[in-house]
N, C-alpha and C positions, 0 to 999 in steps of 0.2 A: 504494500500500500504506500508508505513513503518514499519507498524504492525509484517508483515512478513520479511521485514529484518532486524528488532529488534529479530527475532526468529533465524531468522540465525547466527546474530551474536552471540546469546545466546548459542544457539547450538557450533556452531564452537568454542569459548572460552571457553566451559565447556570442548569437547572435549579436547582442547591442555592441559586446566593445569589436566586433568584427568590423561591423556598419561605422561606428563612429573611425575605426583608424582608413575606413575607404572613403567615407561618405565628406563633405564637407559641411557639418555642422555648425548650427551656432555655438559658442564655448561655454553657455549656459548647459546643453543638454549635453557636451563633453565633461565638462564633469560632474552633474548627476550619472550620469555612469561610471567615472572612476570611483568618485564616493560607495556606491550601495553594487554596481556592476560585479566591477573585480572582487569585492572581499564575498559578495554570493558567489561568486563562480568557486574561487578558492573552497568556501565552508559545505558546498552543493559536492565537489570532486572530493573534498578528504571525507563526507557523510556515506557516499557511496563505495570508497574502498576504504573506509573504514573495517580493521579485522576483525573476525566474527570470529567468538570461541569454535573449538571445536566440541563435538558432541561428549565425549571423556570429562571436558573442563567448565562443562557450565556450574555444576555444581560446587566446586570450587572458588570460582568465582563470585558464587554468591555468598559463599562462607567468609570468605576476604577476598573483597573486591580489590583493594587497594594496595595488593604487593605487587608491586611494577607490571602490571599488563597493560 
């Protein structure tokens, strides 16, 4: 379910800063994009390979979430 709107946000943030580095823009709507664009694109790509326990370690980690994983 988030899966896919981690993809959309991905998509649509590649999108914008694509279009503003081809398009000639006002520098109003350049950077509203750099502002809230690139740090979604950034939080959208590390939310999507973000590492998933493996099936062995979930329990574990819910025992103690907080030893360096």
């Amino acid at each position: 379910m988030n899966r896919g709107l981690y993809i959309i946000l991905l998509a649509l943030s590649t999108i914008a800063i694509l279009a503003c580095l081809v398009i000639d823009f006002e520098a109003w709507i350049v950077y509203t994009v750099a502002i809230f664009g690139i740090p979604l694109w950034v939080l959208s790509l590390g939310l999507l390979t973000m590492a998933k326990a493996k099936p062995e370690d979930v329990e574990e980690r819910v025992k103690e979430p907080f030893t360096g994983y």
